[in-house]
C-alpha positions as CSV (number, residue, x, y, z in Angstrom):
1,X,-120.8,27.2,10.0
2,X,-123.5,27.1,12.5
3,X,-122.5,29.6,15.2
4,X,-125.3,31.9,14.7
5,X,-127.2,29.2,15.3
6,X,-130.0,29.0,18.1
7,X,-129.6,26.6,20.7
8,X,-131.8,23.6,21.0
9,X,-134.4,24.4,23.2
10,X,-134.5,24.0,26.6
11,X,-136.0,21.0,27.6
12,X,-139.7,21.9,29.4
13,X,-139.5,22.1,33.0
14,X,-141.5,19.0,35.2
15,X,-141.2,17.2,38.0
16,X,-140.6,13.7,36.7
17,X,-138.8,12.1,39.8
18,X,-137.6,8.8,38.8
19,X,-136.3,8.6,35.2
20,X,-137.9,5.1,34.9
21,X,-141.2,6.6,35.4
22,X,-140.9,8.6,32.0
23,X,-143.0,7.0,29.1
24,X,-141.4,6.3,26.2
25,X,-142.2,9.2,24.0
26,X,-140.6,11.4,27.2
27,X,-137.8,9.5,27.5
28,X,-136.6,9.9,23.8
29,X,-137.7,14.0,23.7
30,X,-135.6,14.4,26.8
31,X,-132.7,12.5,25.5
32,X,-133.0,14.7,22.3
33,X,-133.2,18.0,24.4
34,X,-130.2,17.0,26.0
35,X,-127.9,15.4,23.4
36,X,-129.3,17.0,20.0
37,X,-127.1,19.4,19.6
38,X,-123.8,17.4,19.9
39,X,-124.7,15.5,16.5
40,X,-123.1,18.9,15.4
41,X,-119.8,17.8,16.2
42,X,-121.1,14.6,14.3
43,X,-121.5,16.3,11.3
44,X,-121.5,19.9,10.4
45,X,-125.0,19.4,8.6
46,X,-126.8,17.7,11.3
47,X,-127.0,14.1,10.2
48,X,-128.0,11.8,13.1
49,X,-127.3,8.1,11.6
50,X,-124.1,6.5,9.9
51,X,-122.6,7.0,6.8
52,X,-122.6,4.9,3.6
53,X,-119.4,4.3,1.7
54,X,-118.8,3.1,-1.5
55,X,-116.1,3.8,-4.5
56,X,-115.0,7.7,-4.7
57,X,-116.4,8.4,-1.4
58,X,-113.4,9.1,0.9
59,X,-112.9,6.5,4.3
60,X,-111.5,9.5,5.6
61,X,-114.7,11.9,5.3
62,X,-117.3,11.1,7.6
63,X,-119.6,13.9,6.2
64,X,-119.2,12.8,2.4
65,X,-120.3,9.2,3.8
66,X,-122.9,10.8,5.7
67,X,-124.5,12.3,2.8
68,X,-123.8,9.6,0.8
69,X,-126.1,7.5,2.9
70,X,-128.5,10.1,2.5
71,X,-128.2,9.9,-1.3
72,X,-128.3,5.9,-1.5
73,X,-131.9,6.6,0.6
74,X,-133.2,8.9,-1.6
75,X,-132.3,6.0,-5.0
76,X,-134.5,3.7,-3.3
77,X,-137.5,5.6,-3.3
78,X,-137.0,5.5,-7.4
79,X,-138.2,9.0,-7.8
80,X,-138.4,10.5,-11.0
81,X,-135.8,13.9,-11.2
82,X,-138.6,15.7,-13.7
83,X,-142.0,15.0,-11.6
84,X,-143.0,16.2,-8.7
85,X,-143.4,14.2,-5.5
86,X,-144.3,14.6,-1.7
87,X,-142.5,12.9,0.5
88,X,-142.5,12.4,4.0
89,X,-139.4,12.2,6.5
90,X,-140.2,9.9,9.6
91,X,-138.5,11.0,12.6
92,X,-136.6,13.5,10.6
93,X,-134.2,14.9,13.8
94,X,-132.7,18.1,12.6
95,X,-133.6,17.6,8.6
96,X,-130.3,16.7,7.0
97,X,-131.8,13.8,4.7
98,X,-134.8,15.9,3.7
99,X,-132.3,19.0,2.9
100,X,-129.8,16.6,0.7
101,X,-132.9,15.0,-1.3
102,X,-134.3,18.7,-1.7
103,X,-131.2,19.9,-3.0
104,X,-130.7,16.5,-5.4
105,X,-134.5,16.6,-6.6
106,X,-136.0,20.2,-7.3
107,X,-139.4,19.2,-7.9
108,X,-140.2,17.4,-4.3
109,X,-142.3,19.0,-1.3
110,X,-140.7,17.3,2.1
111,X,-142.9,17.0,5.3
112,X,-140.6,16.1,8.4
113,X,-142.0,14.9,11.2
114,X,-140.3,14.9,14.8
115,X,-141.4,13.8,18.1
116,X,-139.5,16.6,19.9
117,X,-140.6,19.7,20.4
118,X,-136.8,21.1,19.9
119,X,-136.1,20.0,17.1
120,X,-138.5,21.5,15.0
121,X,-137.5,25.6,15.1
122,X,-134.0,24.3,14.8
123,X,-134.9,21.7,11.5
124,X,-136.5,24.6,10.4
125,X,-133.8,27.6,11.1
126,X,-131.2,25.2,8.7
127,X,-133.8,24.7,6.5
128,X,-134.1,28.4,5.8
129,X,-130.5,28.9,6.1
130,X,-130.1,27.0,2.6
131,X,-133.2,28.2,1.1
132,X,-135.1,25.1,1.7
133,X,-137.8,26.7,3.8
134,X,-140.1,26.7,0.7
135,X,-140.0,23.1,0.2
136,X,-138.8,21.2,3.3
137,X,-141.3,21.7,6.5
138,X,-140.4,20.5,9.8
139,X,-143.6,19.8,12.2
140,X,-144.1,17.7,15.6
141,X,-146.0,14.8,15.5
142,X,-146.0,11.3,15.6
143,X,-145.1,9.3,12.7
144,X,-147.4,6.3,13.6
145,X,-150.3,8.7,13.6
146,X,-149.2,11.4,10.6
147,X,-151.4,14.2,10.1
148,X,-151.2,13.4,6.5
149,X,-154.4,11.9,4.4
150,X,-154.5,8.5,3.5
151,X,-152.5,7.8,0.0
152,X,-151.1,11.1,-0.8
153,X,-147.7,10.3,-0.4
154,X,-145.3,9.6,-3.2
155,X,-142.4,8.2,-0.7
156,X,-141.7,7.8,2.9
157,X,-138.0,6.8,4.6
158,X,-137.0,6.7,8.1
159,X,-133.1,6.5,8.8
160,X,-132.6,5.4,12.3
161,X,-135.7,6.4,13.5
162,X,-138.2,3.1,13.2
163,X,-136.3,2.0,16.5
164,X,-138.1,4.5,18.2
165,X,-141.7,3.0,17.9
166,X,-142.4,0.0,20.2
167,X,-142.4,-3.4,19.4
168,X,-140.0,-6.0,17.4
169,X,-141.8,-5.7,14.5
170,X,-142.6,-2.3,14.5
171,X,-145.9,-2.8,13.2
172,X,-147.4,1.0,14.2
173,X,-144.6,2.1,11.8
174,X,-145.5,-0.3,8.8
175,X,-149.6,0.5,8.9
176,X,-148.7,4.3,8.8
177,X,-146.5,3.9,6.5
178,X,-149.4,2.1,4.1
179,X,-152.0,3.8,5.2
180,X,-150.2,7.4,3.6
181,X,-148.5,6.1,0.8
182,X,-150.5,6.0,-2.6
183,X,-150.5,3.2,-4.3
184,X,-147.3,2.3,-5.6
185,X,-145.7,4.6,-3.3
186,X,-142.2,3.6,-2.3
187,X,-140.5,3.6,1.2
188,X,-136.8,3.0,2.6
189,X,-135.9,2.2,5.8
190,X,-132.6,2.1,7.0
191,X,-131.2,1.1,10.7
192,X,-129.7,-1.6,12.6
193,X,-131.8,-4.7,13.4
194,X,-131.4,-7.4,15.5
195,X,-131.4,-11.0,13.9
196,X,-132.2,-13.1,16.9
197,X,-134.9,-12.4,19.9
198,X,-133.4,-10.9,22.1
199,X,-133.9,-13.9,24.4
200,X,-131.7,-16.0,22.7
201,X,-128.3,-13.5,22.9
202,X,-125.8,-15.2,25.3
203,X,-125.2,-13.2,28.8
204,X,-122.8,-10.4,27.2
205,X,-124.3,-9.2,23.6
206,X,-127.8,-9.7,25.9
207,X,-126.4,-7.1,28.5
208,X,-124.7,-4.8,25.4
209,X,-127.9,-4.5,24.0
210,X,-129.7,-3.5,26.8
211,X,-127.3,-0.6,27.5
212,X,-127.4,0.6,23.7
213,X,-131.3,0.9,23.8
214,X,-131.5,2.3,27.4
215,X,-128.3,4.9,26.4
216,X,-130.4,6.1,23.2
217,X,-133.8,6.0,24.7
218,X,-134.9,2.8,22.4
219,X,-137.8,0.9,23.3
220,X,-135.8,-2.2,21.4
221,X,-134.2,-2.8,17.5
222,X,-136.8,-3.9,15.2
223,X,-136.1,-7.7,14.5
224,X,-135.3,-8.5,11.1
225,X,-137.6,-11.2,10.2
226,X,-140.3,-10.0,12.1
227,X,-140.3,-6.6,10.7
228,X,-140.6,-7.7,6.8
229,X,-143.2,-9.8,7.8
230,X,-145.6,-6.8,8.5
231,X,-144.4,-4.9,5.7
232,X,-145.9,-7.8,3.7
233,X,-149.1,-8.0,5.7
234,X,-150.1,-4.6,4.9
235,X,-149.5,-4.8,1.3
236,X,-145.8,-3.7,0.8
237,X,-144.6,-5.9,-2.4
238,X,-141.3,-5.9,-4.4
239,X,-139.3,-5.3,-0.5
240,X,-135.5,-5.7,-1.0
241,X,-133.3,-6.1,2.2
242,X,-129.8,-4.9,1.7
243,X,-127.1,-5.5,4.2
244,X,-125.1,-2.8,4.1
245,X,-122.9,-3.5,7.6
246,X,-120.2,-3.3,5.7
247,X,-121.1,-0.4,4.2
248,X,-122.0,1.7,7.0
249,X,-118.8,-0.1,8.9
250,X,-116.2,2.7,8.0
251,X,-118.3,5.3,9.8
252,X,-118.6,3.5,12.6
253,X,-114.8,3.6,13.1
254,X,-114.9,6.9,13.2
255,X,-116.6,7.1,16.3
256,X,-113.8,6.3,19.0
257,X,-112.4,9.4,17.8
258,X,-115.7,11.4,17.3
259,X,-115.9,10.8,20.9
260,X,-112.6,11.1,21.7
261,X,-112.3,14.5,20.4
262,X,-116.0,15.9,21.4
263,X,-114.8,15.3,25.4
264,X,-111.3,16.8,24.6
265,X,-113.0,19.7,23.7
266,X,-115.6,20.1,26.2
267,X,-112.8,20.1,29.1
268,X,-111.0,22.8,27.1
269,X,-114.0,24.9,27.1
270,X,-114.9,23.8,30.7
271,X,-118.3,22.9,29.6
272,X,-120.2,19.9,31.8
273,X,-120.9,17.1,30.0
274,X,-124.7,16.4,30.7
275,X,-126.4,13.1,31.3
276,X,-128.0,12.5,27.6
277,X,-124.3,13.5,26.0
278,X,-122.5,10.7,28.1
279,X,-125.2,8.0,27.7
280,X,-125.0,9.2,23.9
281,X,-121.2,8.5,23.5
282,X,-121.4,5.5,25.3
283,X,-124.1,4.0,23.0
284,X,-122.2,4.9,20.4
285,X,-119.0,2.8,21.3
286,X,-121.0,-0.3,22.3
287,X,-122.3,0.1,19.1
288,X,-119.0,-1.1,17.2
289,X,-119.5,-4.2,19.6
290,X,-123.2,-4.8,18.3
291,X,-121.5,-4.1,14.7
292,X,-118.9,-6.7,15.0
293,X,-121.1,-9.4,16.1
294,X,-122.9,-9.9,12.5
295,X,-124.8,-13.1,13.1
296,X,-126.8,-11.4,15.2
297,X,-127.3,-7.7,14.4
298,X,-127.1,-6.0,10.7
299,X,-127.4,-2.7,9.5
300,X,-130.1,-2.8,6.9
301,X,-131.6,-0.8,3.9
302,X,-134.9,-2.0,3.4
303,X,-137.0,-0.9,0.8
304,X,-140.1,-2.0,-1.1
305,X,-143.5,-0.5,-2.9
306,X,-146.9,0.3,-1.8
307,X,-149.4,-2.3,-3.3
């Protein structure tokens, strides 16, 4: 489907020496240079996060549960199918959730916004593939400082992507977030958050966790009860936190054999498997470990209205 495809670019040259050294923003534009591209084996549409399932969506098809995900994001911004909107993508990857609520809602204008470079000419190249270039635009930038005027947005999400910014409460991400919605505006967030400090996990989950964020270049999970708390202190109202573990659970079984299957087929095409790509399927196993262990992490849909 995507052969004639471009590769992700290459990531820029630069000495950088120790890897520790990187800042943060470096450390999650090289992962992306690196790794990107396998989210194709993923999902043939590009979609970087799990999948939501529900009744007549098939356990077995981890794209439909993809894009149903995409779909349940898209309810929660309560948009209206005959007005027009402009909404805003934060940390949009390669544009798979802006291209299914384009195709769902004709009348919205989409502005992603990635941190890497990369991403953006290949966001772009699918978006024009399905004759979305008109109505989705991918640009680089940093979605706690958008390049957006304040209140002009009609609806914001960000799908596995508020991790990114620092701190537990992810409080950059919350005062953008107010600062470009208008009033009455609506947002949904969805991503894993941890429930506890991350102090108080014993010796194992502690050490689990740590590997997950250092695999996927996170500066840490936004903490649950820390995170709603700004959401409230700059005006968000009406915020509803699902728990959809469960619902986002049957995805994440698929991804033994998602990885599985992605290094079968590198060694039968005698490709290397780079750095990023092996620190990506790692993460993505200790994730079932952070999944199972529900008093203290939850995967979360979190939505709510500009005040």
């Amino acid at each position: 489907m995507h052969d004639n495809l471009p590769a992700l670019a290459r990531p820029v040259e630069r000495d950088i020496g120790d890897p520790t050294v990187l800042s943060a923003a470096e450390r999650v534009i090289e992962f992306y240079d690196e790794a990107g591209i396998d989210y194709g084996h993923w999902s043939r549409g590009f979609n970087m996060h799990l999948g939501f399932y529900r009744l007549g969506v098939s356990f077995f098809d981890r794209e439909e549960m993809l894009e149903q995900l995409n779909l349940e994001v898209a309810a929660r911004l309560e948009l209206d199918p005959g007005a027009p909107a402009f909404l805003i993508d934060l940390g949009c990857g390669a544009g798979a959730i802006s291209r299914t609520v384009a195709r769902n809602y004709s009348n919205v204008t989409i502005k992603g916004v990635t941190i890497t470079p990369s991403q953006v000419g290949f966001a772009n190249k699918l978006n024009a593939d399905e004759g979305l270039h008109g109505r989705i635009e991918v640009l680089r930038g940093d979605y706690v400082a958008l390049p957006f005027e304040d209140r002009t947005a009609d609806g914001v999400w960000a799908v596995e992507s508020a991790c990114y910014t620092q701190g537990a409460a992810k409080e950059n991400l919350a005062r953008e977030m107010a600062r470009v919605l208008k009033t009455g505006g609506r947002f949904a967030i969805a991503d894993c958050f941890i429930k506890k400090p991350e102090q108080d996990l014993n010796f194992l989950m502690k050490k689990c966790y740590a590997a997950v964020c250092r695999y996927w270049a996170l500066p840490e999970m936004p903490e649950l009860e820390n995170f709603v708390a700004a959401l409230e202190s700059h005006g968000f109202r009406d915020i509803v936190v699902e728990d959809i573990s469960w619902r986002v659970a049957p995805s994440l079984a698929h991804a033994p054999f998602a990885v599985l299957t992605f290094i079968v087929k590198k060694l039968l095409t005698g490709e290397p498997l780079k750095r990023h790509s092996i620190n990506n399927l790692k993460a993505s196993l200790l994730a079932l470990t952070l999944g199972i262990n529900r008093t203290k992490f939850s995967y979360c849909l979190i939505s709510g209205t500009r005040g």
